[in-house]
N, C-alpha and C positions, 0 to 999 in steps of 0.2 A: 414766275418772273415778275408778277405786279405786285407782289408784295416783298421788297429790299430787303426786313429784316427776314425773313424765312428762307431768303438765299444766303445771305450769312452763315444763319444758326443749320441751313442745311449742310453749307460749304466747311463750317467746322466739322458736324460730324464724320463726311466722310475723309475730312483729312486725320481726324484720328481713326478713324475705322480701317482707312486702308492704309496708311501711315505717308503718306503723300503730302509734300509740301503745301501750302495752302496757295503760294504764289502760281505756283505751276497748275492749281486748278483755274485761277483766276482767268490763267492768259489760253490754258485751253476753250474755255467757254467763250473770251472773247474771239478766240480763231473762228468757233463753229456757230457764232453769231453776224459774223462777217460771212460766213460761208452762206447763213441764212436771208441774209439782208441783198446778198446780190440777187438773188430772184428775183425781189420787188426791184432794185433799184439797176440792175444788170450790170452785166460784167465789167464793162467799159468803166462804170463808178468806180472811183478810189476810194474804197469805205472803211473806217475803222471803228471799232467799238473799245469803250472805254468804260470799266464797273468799280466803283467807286468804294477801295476795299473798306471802307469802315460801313456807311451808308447803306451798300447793294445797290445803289442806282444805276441802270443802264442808262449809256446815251451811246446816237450813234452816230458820226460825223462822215461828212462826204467833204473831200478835198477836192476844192474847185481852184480852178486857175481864172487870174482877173485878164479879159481883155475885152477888148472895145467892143466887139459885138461877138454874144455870142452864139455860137454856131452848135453847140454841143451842150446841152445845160444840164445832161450829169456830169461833164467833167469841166464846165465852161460857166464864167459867171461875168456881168457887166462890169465894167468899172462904178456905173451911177449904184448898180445894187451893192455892190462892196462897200463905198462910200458909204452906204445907210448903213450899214453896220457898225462901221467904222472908218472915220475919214481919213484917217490918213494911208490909206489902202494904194496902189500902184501900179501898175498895169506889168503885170508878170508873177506878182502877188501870186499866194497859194494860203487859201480863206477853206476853214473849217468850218462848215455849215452844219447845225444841228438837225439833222433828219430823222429824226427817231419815231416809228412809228408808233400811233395810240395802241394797236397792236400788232402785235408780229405776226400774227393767226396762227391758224393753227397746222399748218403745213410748217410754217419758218421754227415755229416751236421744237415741231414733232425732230425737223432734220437736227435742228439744235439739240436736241437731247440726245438724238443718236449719234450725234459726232461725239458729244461731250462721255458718252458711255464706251465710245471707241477708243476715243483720249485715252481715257481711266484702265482700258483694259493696255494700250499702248504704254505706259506710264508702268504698269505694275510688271509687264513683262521687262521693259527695261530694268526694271528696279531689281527685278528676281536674278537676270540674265548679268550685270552687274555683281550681283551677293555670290554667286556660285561660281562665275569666272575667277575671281579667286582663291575658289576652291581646287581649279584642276592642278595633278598633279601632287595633291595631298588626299589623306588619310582622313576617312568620316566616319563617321558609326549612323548605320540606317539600319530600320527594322523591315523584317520580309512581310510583304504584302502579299502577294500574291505569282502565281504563274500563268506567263499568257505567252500563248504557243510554246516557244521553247523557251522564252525569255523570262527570270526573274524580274519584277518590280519591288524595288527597293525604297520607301521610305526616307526621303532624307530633309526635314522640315517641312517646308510648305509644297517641295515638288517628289515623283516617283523617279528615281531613279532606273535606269535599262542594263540589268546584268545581261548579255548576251550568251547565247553557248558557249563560246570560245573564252570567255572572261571568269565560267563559273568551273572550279575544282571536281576535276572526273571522283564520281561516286561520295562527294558532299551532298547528305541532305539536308536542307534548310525547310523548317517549319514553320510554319506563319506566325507574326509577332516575337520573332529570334532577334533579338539584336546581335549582328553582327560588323565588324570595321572592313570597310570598301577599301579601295584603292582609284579618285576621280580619272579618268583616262581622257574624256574629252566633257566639254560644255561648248553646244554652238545652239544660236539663237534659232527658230525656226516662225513659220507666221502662227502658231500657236501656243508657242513660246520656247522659254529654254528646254533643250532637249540636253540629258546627263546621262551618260556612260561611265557604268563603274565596272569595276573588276577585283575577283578574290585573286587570278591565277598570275596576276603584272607582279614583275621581281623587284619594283620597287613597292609593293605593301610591306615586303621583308624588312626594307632599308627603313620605312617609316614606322612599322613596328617598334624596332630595335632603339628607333629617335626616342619612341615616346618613354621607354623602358630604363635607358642606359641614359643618362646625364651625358656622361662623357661625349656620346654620338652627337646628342644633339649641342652639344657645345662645340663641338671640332675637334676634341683633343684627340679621340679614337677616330678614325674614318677607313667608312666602308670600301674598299679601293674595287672589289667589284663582286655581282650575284650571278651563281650561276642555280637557278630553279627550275625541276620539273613539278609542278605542283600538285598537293596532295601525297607527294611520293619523299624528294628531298630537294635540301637547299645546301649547296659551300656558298659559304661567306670568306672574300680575303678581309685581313683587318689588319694595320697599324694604326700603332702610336707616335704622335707628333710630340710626345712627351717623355725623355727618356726613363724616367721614374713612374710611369702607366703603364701599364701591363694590360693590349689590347685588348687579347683573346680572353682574360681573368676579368676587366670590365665589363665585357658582351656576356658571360656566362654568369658571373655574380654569384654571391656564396652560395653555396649547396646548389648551383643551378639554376639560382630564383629566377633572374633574369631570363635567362634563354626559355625557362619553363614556359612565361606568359606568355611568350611570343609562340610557344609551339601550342601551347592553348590554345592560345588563338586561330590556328593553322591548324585545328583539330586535330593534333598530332604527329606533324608533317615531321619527320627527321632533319637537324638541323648541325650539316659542320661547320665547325668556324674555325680557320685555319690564318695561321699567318704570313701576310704578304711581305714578299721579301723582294729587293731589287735584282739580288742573284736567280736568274730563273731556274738556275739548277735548284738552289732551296726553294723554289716557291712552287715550284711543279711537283718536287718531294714533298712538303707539304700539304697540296693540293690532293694526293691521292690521297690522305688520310681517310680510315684507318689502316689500310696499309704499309709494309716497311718497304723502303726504296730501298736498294743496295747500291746503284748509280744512275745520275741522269745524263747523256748527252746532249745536248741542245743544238740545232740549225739557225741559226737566227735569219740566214737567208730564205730560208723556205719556212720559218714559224713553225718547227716540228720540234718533237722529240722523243727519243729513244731510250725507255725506262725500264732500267733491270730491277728486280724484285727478287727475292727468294723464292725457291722452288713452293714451298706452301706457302706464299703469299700469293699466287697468280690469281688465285679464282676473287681474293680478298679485293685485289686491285682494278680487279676487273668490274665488279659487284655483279648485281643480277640485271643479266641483257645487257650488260656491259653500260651501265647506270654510272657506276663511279667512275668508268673513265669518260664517260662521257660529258657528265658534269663538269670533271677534273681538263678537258679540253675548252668549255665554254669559258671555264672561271679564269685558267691563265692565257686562251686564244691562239695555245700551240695542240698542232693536230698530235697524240699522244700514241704512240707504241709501243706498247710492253711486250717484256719477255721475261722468262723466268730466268736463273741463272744457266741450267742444262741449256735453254734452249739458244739463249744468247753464245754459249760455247761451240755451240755445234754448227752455228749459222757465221758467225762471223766473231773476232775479238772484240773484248770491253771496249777495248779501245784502240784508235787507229784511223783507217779511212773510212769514215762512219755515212759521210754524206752519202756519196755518189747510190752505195750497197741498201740502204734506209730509204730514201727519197723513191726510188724504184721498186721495191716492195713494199711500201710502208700499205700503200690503197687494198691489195690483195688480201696482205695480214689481217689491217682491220677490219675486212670486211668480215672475215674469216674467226671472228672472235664467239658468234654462236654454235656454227660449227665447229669450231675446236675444243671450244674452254666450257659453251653451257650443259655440258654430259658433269666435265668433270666441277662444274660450278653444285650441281643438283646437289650431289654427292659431298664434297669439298665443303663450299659456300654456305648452302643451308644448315649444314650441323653444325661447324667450326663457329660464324657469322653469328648467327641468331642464338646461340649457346653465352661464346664472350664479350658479343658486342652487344647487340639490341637490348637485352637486358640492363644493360647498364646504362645503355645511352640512354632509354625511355624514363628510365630514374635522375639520370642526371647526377647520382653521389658522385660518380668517380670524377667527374669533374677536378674534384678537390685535387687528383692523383697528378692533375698535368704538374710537371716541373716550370720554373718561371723560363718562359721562351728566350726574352732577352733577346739576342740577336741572332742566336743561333737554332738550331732546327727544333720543332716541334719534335714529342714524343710521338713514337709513330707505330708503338705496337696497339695490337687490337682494341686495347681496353678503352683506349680512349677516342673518344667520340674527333 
C-alpha cells in the first residue's frame, strides 16, 4: 500500500489474470479499507476511501457535520474549525476531513487483504455462476474426470460438472478423458460456488442433439412435437413440417441415415424412431407404434385412451420386449394404449361399436396382463421375427432410403422400417 505504482501495476495483473474488471477491483479494495479504517476510527465515523485510479494514492475521509459545539468529534466538527478550512462552511454543512493514516498497521492491512481476497473469490464466483446460467437447459460437451461415490464428474471449462446416478445411462461406461455431450439440468449458486448438474438420460439431450445435426430443427421449420425415452434402450420422436414441401421424418434422418447416425453415436447406439406427428390421433398413435402394422385405432378422447387392433403376427411387434414399444408409444402420444390382435379383438368385442364403456373397464387388467400373456409368446414371436427384419436394418440405417414420402398421410408401417 505505500508504494501507489505497485498497486496499480499489481491491480492490472490480476485484472488480466482473473479477467475482472479493474473498476470493480478498485471499489472492492476501497470497501475493505473502510472496513479497516473503522477499527481505528470506530463505527460511529462516517468513513470513505478514495484510490486514485491512475496515481494508486490512498486517502481516507471522515464525514463530519458542522455545528456549533461539538459533542461527537468523529462525526461532529466546529463551525470555527470548518471555517479554517474553508470559509464559507455553515452550520449543517457535511466537510470531508482527510484522516488518512501514516500507517494503517498491520492488523488494518492484514483485514484489508482478507476482504480484498474475499472480494476476488466473491467476484469470480459471480462471474462463473453468471457464464453457466446460461448454459442450463442446453447441450455441452465435458470430458470424464473422474468417479466419486456414485457420481460422475464431468469437465466443463473452468468448473466439474455432477452427473448423478439417476442422470447417467444404465450399463454406459464412460472412461476418463472421454469426451462426451451432457444435457445442463440445473445451475444454482452455492457459498462455494456454482454447483452444475448434468445429465446423459434427460429427453431433451435427444431434442438438442437433433438441433445441432439437422438445420431444419434448429431453424424451426421441422419441430419436435414430442420424446418419448428410455435411455440407453430407445427413443420415438414425433416430427412435423411447418413447411409443406419439407419432409420431417427424411430431414431428421438424412441421406443414407447420416443424420440420425450421429445422434445414435452419440447415444452409443441407443435405437432411435422417428415417426410422424399427425393432428388425427388415429394416424398419429398408428404411427407411434411403428414398427408395427395398425389395422384400426379407436380413440377415447374423454378418458385419453385407446384401443389398437394389429394383425394377428403383429402383436408381440407392437408390443416389443416388456411391452417397451407400447409403452413408449403411450408417453410419446399421452393416450394409455391397448392392443389387441385381430382374433382377439373379434372374440372380446366388435371393431367397432360401443367401444367406451367395454375398454375403459378392462383396459387396466389387460394391460397389466401384457407380460403374462404376450412375453412367452414375445420370446418366441419377437426375438426371431424383430431382431432377423428389423434391427438389422435399423442399426444400418440403409433402409431408411425405403420410407415412401409421408406427406400427410400414414407412415409405412411394415417391419422394415425403422
Amino acid at each position: 500500500m505505500d508504494n501507489a505504482s505497485e498497486l496499480i501495476s499489481a491491480l492490472d495483473q490480476v485484472s488480466r489474470e482473473k479477467g475482472i474488471d479493474k473498476e470493480v477491483i478498485f471499489e472492492a479494495i476501497e470497501t475493505s479499507l473502510v472496513l479497516a479504517c473503522k477499527r481505528n476510527f470506530g463505527n460511529t465515523a462516517s468513513i470513505h476511501v478514495n484510490i486514485d485510479r491512475n496515481s494508486g494514492t490512498v486517502k481516507v475521509y471522515a464525514a463530519k457535520e458542522v455545528v456549533e459545539k461539538a459533542e461527537d468529534e468523529s462525526t461532529q466538527i466546529t463551525l470555527a474549525d470548518a471555517q479554517a478550512i474553508m470559509p464559507n462552511y455553515a452550520i449543517g454543512d457535511i466537510v470531508d476531513i482527510v484522516v488518512t493514516p501514516r500507517n494503517f498497521g498491520r492488523i488494518s492491512a492484514q483485514t484489508a487483504k482478507q476482504v480484498i481476497v474475499q472480494k476476488f473469490r466473491e467476484i469470480e464466483r459471480e462471474q462463473l455462476h453468471n457464464e453457466y446460467i446460461g448454459k442450463e437447459k442446453e447441450i455441452i460437451t465435458g470430458i470424464v474426470q473422474r468417479k466419486e461415490r456414485r457420481n460422475i464428474l464431468v469437465a466443463i471449462g473452468k468448473l466439474e460438472a455432477i452427473m448423478p446416478p439417476g442422470e447417467q445411462v444404465p450399463g454406459e461406461n464412460l472412461s476418463f478423458g472421454e469426451r462426451i455431450k451432457v444435457y445442463v439440468t440445473e445451475v444454482k449458486q452455492t457459498t462455494k460456488g456454482p454447483s452444475v448438474t448434468v445429465s446423459r438420460t434427460h429427453p431433451e439431450l435427444v431434442r438438442r442433439l437433433f438441433e445441432q445435426e439437422v438445420p431444419e430443427v434448429y431453424e424451426g421449420i421441422v419441430e419436435i412435437r414430442s420424446i418419448a425415452r428410455e435411455a440407453g434402450s430407445r427413443t420415438k420422436l414425433a416430427v412435423v413440417s411447418n413447411m409443406p414441401d419439407v419432409d420431417a421424418l427424411g430431414a431428421c434422418v438424412g441421406p443414407n441415415g447420416s443424420r440420425v447416425n450421429v445422434v445414435v453415436a452419440e447415444l452409443r447406439g441407443e435405437k432411435i424412431d422417428i415417426v410422424n406427428w399427425d393432428e388425427s390421433y388415429e394416424k398419429y398413435i398408428s404411427s407411434a407404434l411403428s414398427p408395427s402394422r395398425v389395422t384400426n385405432v379407436i380413440v377415447n378422447h374423454k378418458t385419453m385412451s385407446a384401443k389398437v387392433i394389429v394383425p394377428d403376427n403383429q402383436l408381440s411387434l407392437a408390443i416389443g420386449k416388456d411391452g417397451q414399444n407400447a409403452r413408449l408409444c403411450a408417453k410419446l402420444t399421452g393416450f394409455k394404449i391397448d392392443i389387441k390382435n385381430e382374433s382377439q379383438a373379434k372374440e372380446s368385442e366388435p371393431v367397432r361399436g360401443d367401444y367406451s364403456n367395454d375398454y375403459d373397464d378392462g383396459y387396466d387388467d389387460d394391460y397389466d396382463d401384457y407380460d403374462d400373456d404376450y412375453d412367452d409368446d414375445y420370446d418366441d414371436d419377437y426375438d426371431d421375427d424383430y431382431d432377423d427384419d428389423y434391427d438389422d436394418d435399423y442399426d444400418d440405417y440403409d433402409d431408411y432410403d425405403d420410407y415412401d414420402d409421408p406427406g400427410q398421410g400414414d407412415n409405412k408401417q411394415d417391419s422394415e422400417a425403422p
